[in-house]
PDB file of the backbone (N, CA, C, O) and the ligand in Angstrom, with CONECT records:
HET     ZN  A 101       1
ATOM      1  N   UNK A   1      -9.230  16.037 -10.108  1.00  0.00           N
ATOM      2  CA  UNK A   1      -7.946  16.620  -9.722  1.00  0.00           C
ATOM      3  C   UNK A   1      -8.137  17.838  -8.836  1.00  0.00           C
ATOM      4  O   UNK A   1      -8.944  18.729  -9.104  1.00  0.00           O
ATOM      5  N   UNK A   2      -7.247  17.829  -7.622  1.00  0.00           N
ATOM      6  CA  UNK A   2      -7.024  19.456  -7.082  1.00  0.00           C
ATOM      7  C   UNK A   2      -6.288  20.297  -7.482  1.00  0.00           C
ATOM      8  O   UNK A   2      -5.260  19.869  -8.008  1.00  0.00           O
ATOM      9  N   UNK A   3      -6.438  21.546  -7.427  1.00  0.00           N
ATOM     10  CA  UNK A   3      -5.419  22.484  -7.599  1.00  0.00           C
ATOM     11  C   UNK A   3      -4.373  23.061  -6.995  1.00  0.00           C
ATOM     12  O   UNK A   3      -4.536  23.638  -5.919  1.00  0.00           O
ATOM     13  N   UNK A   4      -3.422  23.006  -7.465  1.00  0.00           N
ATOM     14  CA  UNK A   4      -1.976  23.530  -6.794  1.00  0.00           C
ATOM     15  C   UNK A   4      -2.260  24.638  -6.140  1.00  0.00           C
ATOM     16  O   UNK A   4      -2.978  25.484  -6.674  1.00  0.00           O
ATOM     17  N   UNK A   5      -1.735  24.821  -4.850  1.00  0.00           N
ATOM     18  CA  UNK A   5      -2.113  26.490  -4.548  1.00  0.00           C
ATOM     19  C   UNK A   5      -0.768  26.967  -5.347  1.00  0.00           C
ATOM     20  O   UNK A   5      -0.779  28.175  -5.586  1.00  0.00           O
ATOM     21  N   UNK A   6      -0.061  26.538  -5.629  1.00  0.00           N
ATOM     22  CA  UNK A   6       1.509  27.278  -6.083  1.00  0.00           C
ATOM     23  C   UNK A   6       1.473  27.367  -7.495  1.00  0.00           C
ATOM     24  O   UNK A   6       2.126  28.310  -7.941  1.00  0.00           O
ATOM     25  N   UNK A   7       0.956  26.728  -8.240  1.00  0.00           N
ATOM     26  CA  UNK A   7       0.995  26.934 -10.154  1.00  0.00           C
ATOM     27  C   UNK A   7      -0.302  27.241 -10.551  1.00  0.00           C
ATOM     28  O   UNK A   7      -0.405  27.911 -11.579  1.00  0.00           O
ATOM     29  N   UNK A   8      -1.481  26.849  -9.875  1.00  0.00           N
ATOM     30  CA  UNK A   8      -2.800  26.583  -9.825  1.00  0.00           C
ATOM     31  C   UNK A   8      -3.485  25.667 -10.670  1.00  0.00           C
ATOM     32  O   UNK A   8      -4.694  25.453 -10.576  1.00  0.00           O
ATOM     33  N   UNK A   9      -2.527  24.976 -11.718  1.00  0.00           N
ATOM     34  CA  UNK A   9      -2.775  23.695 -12.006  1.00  0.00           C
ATOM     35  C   UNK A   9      -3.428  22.116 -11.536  1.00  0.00           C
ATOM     36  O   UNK A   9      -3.376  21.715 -10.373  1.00  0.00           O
ATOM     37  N   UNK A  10      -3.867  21.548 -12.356  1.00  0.00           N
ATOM     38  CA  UNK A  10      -3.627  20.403 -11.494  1.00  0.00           C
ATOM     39  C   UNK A  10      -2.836  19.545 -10.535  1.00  0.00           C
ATOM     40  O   UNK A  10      -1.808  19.025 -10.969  1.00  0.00           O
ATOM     41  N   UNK A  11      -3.151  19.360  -9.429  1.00  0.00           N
ATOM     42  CA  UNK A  11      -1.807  19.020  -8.395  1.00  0.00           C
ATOM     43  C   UNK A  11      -1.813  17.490  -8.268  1.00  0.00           C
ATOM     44  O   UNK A  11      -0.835  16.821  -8.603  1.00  0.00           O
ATOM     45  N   UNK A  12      -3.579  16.648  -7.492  1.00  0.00           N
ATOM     46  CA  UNK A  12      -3.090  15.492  -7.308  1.00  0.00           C
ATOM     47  C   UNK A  12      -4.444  15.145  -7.780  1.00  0.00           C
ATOM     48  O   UNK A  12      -5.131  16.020  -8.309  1.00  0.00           O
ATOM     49  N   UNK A  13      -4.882  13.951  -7.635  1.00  0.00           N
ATOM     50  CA  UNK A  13      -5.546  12.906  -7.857  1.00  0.00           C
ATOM     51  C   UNK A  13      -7.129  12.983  -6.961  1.00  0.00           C
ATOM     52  O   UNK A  13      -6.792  13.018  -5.778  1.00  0.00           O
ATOM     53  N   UNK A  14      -8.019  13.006  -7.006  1.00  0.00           N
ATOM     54  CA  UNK A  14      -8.817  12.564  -6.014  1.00  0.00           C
ATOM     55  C   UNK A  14      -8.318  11.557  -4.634  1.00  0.00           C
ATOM     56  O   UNK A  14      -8.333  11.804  -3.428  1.00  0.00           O
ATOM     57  N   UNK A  15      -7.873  10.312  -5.415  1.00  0.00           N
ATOM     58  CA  UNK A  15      -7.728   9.162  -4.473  1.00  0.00           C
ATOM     59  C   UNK A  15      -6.208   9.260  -3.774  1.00  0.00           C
ATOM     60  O   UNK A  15      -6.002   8.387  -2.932  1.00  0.00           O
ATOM     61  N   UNK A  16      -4.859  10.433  -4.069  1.00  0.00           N
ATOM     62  CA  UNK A  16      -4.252  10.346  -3.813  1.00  0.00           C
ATOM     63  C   UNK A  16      -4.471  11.538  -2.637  1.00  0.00           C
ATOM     64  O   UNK A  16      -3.691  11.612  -1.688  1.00  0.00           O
ATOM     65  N   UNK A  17      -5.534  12.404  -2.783  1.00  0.00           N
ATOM     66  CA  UNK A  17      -5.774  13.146  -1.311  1.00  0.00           C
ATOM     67  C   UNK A  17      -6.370  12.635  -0.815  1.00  0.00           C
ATOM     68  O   UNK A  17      -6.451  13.010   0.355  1.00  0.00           O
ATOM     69  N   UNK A  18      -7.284  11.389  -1.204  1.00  0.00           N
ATOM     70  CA  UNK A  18      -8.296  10.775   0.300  1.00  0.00           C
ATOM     71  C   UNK A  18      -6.928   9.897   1.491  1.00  0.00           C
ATOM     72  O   UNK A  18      -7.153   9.722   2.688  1.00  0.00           O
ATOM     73  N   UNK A  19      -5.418   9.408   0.707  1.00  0.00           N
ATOM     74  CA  UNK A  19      -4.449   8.911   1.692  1.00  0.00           C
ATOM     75  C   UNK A  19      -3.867  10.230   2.075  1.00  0.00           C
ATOM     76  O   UNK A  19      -3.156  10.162   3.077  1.00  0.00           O
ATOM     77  N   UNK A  20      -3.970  11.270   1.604  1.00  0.00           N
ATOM     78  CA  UNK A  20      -3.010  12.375   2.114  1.00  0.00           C
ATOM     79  C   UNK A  20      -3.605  12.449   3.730  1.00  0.00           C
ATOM     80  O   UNK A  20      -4.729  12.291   4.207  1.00  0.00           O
ATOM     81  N   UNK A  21      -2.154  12.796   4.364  1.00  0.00           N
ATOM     82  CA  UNK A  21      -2.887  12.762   5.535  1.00  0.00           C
ATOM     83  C   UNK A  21      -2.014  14.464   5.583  1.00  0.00           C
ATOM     84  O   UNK A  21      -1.420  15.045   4.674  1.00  0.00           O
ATOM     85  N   UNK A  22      -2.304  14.974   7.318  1.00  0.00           N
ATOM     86  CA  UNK A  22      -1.658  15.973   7.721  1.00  0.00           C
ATOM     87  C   UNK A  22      -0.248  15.763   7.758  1.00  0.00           C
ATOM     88  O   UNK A  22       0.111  14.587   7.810  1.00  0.00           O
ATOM     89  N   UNK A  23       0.646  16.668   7.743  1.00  0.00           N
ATOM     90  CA  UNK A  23       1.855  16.387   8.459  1.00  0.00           C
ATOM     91  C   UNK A  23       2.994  15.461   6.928  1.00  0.00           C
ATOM     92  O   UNK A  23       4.222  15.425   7.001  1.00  0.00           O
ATOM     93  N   UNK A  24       2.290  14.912   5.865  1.00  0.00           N
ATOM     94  CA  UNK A  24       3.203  13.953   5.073  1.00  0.00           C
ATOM     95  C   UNK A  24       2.808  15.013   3.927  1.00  0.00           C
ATOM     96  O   UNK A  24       1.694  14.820   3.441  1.00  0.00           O
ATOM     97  N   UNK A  25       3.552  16.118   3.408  1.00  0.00           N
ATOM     98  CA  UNK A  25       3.406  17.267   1.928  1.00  0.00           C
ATOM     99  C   UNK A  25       3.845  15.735   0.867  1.00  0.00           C
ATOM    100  O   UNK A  25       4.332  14.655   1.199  1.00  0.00           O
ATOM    101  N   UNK A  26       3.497  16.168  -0.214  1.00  0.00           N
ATOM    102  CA  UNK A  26       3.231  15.596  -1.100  1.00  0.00           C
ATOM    103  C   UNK A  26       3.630  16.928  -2.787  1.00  0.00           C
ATOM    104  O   UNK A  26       3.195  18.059  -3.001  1.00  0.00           O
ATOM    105  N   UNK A  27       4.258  16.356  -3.322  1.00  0.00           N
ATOM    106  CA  UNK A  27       4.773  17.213  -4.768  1.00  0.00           C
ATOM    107  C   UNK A  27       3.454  17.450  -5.923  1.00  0.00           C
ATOM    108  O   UNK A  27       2.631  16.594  -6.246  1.00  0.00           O
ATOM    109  N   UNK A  28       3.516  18.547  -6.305  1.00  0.00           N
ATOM    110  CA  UNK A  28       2.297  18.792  -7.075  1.00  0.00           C
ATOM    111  C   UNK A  28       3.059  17.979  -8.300  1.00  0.00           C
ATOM    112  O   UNK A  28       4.262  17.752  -8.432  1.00  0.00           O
ATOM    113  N   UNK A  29       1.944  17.619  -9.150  1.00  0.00           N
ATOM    114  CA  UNK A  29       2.458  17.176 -10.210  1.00  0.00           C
ATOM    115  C   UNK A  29       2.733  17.538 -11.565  1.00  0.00           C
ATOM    116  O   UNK A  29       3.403  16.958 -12.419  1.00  0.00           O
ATOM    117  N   UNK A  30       1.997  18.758 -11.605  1.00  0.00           N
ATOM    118  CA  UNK A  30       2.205  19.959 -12.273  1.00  0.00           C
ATOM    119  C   UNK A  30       3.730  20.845 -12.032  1.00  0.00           C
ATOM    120  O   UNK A  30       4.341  20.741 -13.095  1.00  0.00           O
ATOM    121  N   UNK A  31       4.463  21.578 -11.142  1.00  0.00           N
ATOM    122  CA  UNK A  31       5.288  22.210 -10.851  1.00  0.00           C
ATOM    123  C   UNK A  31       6.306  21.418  -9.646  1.00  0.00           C
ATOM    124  O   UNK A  31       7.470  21.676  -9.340  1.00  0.00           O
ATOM    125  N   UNK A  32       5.499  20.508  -9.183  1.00  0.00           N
ATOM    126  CA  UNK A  32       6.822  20.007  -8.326  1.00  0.00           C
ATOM    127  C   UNK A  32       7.015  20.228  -7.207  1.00  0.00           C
ATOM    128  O   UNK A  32       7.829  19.681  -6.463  1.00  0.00           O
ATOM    129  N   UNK A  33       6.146  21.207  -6.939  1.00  0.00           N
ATOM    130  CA  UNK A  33       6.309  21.960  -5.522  1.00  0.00           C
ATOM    131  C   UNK A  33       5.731  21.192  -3.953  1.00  0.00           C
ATOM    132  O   UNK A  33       5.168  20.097  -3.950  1.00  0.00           O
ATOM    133  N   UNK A  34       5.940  21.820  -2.975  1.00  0.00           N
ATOM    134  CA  UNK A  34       5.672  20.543  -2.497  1.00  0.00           C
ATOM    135  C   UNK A  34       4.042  21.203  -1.430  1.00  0.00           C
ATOM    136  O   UNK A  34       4.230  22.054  -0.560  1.00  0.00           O
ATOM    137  N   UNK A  35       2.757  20.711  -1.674  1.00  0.00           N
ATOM    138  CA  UNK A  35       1.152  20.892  -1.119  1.00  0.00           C
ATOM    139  C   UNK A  35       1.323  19.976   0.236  1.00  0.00           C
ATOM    140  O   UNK A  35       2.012  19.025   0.605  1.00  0.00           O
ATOM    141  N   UNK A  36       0.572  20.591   0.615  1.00  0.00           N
ATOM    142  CA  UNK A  36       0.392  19.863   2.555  1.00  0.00           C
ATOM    143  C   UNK A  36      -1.101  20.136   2.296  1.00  0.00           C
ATOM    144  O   UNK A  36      -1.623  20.635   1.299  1.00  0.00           O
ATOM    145  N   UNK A  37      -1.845  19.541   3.807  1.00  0.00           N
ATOM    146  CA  UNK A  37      -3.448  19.763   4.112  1.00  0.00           C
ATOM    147  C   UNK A  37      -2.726  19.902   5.430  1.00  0.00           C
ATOM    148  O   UNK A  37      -1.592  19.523   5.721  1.00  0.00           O
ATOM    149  N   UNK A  38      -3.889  20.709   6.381  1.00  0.00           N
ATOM    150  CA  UNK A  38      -3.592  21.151   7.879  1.00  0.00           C
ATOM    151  C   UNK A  38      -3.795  20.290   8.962  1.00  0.00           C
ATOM    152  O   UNK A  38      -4.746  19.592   8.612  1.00  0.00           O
ATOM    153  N   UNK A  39      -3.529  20.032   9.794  1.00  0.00           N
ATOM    154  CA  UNK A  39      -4.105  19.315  10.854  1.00  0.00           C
ATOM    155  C   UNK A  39      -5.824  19.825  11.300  1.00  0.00           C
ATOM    156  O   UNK A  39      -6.789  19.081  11.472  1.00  0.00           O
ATOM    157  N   UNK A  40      -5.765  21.424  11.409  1.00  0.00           N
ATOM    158  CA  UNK A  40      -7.068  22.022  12.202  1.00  0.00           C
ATOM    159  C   UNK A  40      -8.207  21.529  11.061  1.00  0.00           C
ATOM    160  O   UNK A  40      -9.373  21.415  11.439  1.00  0.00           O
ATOM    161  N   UNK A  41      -7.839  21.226   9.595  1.00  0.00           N
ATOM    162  CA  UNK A  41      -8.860  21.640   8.734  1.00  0.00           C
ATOM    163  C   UNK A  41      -9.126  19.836   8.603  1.00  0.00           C
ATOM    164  O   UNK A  41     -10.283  19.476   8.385  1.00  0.00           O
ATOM    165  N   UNK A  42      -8.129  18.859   8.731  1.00  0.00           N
ATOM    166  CA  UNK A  42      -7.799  17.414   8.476  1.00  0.00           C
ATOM    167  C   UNK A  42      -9.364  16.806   9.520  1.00  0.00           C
ATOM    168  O   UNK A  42     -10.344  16.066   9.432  1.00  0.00           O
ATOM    169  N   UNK A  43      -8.642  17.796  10.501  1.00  0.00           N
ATOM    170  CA  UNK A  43      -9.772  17.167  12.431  1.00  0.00           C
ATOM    171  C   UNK A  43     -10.582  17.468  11.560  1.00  0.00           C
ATOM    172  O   UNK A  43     -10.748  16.647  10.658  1.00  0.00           O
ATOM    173  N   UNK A  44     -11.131  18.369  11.544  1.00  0.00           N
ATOM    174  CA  UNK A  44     -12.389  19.475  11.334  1.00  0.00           C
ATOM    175  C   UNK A  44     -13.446  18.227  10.800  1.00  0.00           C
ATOM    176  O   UNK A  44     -14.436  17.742  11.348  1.00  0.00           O
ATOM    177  N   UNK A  45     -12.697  17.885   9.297  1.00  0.00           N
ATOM    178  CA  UNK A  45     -13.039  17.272   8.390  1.00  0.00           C
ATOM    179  C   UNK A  45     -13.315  16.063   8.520  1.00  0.00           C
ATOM    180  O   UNK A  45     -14.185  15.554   7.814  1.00  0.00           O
ATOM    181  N   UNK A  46     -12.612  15.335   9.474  1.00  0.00           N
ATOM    182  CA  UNK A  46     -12.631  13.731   9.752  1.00  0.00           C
ATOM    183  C   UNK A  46     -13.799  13.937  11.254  1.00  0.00           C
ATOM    184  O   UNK A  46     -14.414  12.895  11.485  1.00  0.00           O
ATOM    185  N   UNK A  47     -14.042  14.804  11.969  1.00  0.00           N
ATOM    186  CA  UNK A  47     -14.446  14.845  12.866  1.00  0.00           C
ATOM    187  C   UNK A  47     -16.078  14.449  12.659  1.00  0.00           C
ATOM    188  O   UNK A  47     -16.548  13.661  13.479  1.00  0.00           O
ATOM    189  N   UNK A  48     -16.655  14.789  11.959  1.00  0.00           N
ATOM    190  CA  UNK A  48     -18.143  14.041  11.763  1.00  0.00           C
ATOM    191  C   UNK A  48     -18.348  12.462  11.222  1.00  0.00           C
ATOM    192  O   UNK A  48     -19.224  11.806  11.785  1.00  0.00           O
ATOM    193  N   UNK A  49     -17.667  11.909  10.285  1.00  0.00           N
ATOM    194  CA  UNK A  49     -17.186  10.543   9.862  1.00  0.00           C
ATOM    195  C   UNK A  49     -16.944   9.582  11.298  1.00  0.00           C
ATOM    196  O   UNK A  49     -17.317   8.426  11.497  1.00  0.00           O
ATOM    197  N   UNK A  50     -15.890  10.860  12.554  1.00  0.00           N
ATOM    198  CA  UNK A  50     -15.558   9.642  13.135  1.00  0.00           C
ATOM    199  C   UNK A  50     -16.750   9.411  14.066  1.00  0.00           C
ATOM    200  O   UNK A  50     -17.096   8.295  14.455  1.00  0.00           O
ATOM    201  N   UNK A  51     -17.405  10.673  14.420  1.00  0.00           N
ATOM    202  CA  UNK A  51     -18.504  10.253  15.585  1.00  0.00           C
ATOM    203  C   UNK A  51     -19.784   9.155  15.311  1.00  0.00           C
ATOM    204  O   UNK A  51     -20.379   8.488  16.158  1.00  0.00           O
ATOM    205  N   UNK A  52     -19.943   9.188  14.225  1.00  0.00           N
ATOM    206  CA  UNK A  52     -20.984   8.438  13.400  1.00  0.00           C
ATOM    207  C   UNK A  52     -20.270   6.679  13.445  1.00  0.00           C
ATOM    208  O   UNK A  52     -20.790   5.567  13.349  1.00  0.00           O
ATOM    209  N   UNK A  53     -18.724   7.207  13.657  1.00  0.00           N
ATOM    210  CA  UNK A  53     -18.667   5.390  13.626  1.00  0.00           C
ATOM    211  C   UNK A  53     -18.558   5.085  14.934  1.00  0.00           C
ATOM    212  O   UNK A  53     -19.013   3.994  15.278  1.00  0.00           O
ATOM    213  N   UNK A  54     -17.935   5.967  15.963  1.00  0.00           N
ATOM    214  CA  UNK A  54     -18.294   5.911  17.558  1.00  0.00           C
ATOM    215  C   UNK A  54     -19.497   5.136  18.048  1.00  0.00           C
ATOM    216  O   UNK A  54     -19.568   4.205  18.849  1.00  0.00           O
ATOM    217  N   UNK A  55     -20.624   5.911  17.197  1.00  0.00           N
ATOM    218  CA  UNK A  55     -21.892   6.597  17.136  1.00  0.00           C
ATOM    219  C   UNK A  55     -22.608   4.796  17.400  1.00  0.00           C
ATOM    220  O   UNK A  55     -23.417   4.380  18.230  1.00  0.00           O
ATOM    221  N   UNK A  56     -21.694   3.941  16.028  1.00  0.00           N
ATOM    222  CA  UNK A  56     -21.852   2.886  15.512  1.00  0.00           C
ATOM    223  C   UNK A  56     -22.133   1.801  16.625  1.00  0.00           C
ATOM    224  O   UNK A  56     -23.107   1.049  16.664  1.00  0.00           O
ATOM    225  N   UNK A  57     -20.460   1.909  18.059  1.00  0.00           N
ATOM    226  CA  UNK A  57     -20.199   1.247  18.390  1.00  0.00           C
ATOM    227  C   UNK A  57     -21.274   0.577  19.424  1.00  0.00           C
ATOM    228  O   UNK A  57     -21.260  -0.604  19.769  1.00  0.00           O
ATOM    229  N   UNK A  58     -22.327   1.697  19.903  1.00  0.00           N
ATOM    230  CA  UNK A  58     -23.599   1.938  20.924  1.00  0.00           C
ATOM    231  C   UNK A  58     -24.798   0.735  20.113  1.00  0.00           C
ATOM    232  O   UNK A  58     -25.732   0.368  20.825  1.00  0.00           O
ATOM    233  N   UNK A  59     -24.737   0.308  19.002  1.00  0.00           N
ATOM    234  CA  UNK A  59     -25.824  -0.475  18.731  1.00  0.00           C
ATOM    235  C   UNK A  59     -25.729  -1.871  18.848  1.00  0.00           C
ATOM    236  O   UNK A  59     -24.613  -2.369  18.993  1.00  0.00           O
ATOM    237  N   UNK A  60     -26.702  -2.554  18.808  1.00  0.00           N
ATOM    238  CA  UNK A  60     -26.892  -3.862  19.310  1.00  0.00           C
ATOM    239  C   UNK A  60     -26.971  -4.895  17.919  1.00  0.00           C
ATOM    240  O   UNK A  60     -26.898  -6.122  17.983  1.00  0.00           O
ATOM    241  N   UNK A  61     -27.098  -4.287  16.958  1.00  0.00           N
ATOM    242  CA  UNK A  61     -27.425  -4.597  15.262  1.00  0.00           C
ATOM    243  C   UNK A  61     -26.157  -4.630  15.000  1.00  0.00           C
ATOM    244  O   UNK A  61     -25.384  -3.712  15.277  1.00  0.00           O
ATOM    245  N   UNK A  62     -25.722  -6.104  14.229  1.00  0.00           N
ATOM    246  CA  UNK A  62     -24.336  -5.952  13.489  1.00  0.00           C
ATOM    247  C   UNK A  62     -24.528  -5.102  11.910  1.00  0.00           C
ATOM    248  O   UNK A  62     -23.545  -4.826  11.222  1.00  0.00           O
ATOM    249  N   UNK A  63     -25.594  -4.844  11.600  1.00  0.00           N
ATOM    250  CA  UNK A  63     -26.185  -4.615  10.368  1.00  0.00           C
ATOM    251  C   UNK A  63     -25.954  -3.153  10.327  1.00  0.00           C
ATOM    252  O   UNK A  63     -25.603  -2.451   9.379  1.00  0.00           O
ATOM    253  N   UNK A  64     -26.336  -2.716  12.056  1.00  0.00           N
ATOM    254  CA  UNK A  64     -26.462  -1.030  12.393  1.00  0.00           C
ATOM    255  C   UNK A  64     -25.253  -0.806  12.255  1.00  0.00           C
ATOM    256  O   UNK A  64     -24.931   0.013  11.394  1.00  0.00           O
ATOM    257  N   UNK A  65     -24.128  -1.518  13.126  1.00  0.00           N
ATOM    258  CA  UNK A  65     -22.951  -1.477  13.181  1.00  0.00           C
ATOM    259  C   UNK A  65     -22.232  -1.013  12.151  1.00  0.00           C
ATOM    260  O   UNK A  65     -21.724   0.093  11.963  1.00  0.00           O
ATOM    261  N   UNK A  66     -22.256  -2.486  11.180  1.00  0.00           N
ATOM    262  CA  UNK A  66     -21.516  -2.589   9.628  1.00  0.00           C
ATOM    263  C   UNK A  66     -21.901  -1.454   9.021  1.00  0.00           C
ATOM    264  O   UNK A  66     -20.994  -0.788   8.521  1.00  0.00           O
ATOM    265  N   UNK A  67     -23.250  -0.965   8.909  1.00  0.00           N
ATOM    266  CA  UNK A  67     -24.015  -0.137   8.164  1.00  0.00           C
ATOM    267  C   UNK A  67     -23.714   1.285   8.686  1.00  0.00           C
ATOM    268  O   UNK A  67     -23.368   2.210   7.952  1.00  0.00           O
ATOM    269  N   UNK A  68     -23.866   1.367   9.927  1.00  0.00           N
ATOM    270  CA  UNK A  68     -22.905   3.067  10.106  1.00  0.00           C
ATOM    271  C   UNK A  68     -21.213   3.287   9.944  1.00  0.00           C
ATOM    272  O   UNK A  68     -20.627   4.250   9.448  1.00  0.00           O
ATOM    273  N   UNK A  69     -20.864   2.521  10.313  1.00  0.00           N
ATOM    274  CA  UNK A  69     -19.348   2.612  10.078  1.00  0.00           C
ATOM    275  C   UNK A  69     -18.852   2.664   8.243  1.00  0.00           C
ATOM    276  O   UNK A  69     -18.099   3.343   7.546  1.00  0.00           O
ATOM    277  N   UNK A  70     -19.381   2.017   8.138  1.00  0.00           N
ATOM    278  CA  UNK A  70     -19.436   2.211   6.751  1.00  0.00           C
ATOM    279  C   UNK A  70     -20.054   3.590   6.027  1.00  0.00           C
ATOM    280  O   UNK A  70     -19.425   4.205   5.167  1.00  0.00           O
ATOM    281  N   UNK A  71     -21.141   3.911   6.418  1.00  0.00           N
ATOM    282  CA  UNK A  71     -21.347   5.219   6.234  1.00  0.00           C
ATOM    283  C   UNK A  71     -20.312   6.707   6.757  1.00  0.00           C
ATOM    284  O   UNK A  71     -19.991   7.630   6.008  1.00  0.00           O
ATOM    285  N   UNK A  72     -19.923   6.558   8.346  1.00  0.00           N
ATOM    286  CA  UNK A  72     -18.661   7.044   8.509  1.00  0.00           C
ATOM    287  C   UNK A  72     -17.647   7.342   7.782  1.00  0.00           C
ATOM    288  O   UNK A  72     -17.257   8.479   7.516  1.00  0.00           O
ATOM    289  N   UNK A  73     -17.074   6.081   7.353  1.00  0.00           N
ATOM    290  CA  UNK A  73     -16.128   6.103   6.528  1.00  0.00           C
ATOM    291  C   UNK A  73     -16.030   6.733   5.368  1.00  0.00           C
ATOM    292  O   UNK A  73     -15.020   7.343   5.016  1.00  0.00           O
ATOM    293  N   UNK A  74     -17.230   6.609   4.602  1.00  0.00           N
ATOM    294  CA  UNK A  74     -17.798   7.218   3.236  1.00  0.00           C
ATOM    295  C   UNK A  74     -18.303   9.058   3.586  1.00  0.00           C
ATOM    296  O   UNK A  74     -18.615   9.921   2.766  1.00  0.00           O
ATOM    297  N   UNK A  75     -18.213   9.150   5.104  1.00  0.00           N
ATOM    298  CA  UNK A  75     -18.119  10.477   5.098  1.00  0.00           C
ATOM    299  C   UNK A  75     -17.042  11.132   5.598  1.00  0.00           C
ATOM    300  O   UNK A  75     -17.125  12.352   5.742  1.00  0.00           O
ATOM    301  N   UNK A  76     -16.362  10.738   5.797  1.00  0.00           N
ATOM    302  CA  UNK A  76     -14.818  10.842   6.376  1.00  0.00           C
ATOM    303  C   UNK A  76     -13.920  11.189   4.991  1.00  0.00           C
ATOM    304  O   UNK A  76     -13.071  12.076   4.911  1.00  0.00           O
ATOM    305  N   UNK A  77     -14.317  10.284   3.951  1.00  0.00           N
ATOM    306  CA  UNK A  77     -13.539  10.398   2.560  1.00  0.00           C
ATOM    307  C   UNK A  77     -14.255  11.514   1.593  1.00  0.00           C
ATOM    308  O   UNK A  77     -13.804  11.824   0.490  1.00  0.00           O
ATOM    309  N   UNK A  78     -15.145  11.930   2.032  1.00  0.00           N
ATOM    310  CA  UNK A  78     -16.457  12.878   1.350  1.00  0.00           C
ATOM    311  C   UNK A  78     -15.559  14.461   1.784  1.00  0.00           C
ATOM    312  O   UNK A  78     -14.868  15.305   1.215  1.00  0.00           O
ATOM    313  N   UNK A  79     -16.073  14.190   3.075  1.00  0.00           N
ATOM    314  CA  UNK A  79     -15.168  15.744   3.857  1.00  0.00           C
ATOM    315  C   UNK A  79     -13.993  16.181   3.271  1.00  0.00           C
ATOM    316  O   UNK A  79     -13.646  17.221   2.710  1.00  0.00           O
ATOM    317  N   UNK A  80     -13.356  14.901   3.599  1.00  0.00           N
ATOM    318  CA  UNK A  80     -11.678  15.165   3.176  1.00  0.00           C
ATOM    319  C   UNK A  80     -11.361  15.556   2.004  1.00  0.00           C
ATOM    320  O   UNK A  80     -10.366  16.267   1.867  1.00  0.00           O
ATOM    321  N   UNK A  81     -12.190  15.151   0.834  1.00  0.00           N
ATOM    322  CA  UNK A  81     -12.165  15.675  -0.303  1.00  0.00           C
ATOM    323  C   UNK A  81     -12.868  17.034  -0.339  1.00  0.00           C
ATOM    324  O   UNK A  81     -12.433  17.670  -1.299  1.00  0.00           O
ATOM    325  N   UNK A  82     -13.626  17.596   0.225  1.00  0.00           N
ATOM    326  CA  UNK A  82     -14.517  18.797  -0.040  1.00  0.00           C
ATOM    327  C   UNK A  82     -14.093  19.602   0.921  1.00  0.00           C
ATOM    328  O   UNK A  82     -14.001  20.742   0.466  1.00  0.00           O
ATOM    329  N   UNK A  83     -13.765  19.541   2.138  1.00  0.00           N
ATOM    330  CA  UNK A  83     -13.463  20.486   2.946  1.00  0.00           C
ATOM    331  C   UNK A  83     -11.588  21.008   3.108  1.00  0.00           C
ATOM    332  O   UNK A  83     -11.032  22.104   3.032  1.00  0.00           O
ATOM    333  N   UNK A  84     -11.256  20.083   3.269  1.00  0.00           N
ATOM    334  CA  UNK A  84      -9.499  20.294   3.044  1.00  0.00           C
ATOM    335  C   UNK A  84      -9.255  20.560   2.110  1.00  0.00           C
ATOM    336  O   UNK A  84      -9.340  19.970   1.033  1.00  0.00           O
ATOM    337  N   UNK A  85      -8.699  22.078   2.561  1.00  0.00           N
ATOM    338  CA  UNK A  85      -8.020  22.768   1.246  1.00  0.00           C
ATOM    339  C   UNK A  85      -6.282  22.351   1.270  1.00  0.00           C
ATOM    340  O   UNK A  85      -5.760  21.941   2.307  1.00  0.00           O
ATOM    341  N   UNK A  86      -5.471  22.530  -0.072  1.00  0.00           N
ATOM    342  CA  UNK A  86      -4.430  22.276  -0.136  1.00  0.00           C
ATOM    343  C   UNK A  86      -3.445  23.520   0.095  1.00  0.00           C
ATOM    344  O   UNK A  86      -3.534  24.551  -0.571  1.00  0.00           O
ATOM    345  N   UNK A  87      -2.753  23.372   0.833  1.00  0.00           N
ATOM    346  CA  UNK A  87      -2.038  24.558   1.181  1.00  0.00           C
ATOM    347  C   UNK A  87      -0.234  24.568   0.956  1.00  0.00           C
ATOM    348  O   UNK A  87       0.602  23.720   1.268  1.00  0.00           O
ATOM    349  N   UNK A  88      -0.112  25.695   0.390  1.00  0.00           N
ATOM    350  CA  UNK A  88       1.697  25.322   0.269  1.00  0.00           C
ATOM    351  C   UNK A  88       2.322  25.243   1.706  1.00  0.00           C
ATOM    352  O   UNK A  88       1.934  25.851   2.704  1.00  0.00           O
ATOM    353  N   UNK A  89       3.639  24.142   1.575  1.00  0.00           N
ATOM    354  CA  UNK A  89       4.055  24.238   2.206  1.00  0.00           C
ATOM    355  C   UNK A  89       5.906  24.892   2.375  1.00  0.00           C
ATOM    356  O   UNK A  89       6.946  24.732   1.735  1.00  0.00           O
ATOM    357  N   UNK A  90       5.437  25.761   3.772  1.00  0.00           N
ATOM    358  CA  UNK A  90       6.074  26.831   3.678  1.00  0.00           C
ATOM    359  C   UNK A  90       7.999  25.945   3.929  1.00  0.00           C
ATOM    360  O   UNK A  90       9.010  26.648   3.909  1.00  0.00           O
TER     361      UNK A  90
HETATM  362 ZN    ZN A 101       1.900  23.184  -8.729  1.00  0.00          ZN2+
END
């Protein structure tokens, strides 16, 4: 679970911030209130995941392919959980 910035309780789910995106706040579930993530901190965060699957598209191996993008992805959902903080929204 994350923490509310507004009650400091538990707010959401692991798996319900890996769909959180920027821009769609979401109700803590603790107080009700309503948590956002940022766009600058969202990029920031998705920004190494995506180059690695870019990264992907340059190989000649469907194996390299399957096998980095997939890794991408698994770091894309890694970030997003560890680096995006939850922020009230104002
Ligand atoms: Zn709360």
């Amino acid at each position: 679970m994350f923490q509310c910035p507004h009650c400091g309780k538990p707010a959401i789910s692991a798996l319900k911030k890996t769909i959180l995106g920027p821009g769609v706040p979401v109700a803590c579930q603790s107080c009700g209130k309503t948590i956002k993530i940022t766009y600058p901190a969202w990029m920031k965060a998705s920004l190494p995941g995506v180059l690695v699957m870019v990264a992907a598209l340059f190989f000649e191996s469907d194996l390299l392919v399957y096998g980095l993008s997939a890794v991408g992805l698994a770091l894309m959902i890694a970030l997003h959980l560890l680096w995006v903080p939850l922020v009230k929204e104002e």
